[in-house]
C-alpha positions as CSV (number, residue, x, y, z in Angstrom):
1,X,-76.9,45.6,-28.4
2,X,-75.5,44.7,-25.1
3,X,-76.9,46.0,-21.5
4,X,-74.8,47.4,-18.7
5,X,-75.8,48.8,-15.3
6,X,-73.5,51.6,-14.2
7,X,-73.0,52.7,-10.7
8,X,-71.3,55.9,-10.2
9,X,-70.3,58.1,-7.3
10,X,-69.5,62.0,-7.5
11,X,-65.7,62.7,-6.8
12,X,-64.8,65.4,-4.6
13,X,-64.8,67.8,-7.6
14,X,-68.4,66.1,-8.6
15,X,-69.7,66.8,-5.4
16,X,-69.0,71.2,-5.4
17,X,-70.5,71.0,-8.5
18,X,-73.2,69.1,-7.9
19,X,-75.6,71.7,-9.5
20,X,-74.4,71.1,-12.7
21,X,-75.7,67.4,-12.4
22,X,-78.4,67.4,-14.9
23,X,-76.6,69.4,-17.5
24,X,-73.4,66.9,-17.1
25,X,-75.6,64.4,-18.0
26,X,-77.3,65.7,-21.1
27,X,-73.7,66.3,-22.0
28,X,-72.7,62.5,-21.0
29,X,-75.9,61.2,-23.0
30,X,-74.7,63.2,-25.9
31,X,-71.4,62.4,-25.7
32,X,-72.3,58.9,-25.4
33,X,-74.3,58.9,-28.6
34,X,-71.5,59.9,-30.3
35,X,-69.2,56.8,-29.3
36,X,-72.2,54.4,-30.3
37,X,-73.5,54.1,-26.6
38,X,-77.3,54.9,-26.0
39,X,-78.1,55.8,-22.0
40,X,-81.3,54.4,-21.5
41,X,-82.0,55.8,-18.1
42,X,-80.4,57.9,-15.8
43,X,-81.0,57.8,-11.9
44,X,-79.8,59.8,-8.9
45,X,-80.2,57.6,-6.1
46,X,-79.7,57.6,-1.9
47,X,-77.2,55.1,-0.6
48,X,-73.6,53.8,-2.0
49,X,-74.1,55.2,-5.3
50,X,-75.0,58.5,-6.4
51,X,-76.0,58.0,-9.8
52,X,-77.5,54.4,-11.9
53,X,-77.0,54.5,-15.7
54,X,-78.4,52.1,-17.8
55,X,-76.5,51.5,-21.2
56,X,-76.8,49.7,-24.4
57,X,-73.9,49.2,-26.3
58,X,-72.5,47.1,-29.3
59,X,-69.8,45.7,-27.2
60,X,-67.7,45.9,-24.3
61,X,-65.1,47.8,-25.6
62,X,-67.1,50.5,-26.3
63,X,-68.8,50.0,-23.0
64,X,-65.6,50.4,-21.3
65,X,-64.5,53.3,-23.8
66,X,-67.7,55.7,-22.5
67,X,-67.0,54.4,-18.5
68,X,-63.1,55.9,-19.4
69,X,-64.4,59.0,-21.1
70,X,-66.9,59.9,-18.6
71,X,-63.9,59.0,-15.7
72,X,-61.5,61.2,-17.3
73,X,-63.8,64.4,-16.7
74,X,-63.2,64.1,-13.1
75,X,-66.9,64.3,-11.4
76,X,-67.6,60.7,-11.2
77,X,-66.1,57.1,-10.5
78,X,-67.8,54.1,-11.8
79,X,-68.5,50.0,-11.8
80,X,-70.0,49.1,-15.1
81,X,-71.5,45.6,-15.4
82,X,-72.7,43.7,-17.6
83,X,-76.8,43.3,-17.4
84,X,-78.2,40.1,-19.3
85,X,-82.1,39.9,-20.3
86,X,-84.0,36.9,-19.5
87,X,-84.1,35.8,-23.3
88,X,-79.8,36.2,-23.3
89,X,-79.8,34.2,-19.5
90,X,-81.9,31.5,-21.2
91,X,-79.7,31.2,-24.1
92,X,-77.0,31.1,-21.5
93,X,-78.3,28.2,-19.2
94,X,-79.3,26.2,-22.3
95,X,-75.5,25.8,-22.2
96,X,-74.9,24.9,-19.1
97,X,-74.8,20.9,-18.7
């Protein structure tokens, strides 16, 4: 499965409700499950971003899919990227000539 590092920020509407945090993402993990994405780790952090999830998915469709899904509820924007492990950023050098 692939890895992805997702940065969000809370909307406006995110922001009033920001009580409801925790149980938006249980709901997000869930909902995540269901479209083949597993959320490794969630963290609230200080600074640019309000929230860091970290994904595995099968591709980057279905990557993209969950960043859409989540978008369309209206409490958070997001930058997914693309994470590689040091075993995929070998493989990926060996190529490089």
């Amino acid at each position: 499965m692939a890895m992805y590092v997702s940065l969000l920020q809370f909307t406006e509407q995110g922001i009033r409700n920001v009580k409801d945090t925790i149980k938006r993402a249980a709901a997000a993990t869930a909902e995540a499950e269901k479209m083949g994405v597993k959320v490794t780790d969630s963290f609230w952090t200080m600074g640019a971003y309000d929230v860091v999830l970290l994904l595995e998915a099968p591709n980057d469709e279905t990557a993209s899919a969950f960043s859409l899904k989540l978008g369309a509820l209206g409490n958070v924007k997001s930058q997914t990227m693309r994470a590689f492990s040091r075993k995929e950023m070998e493989s990926i050098l060996a190529k490089v000539k």
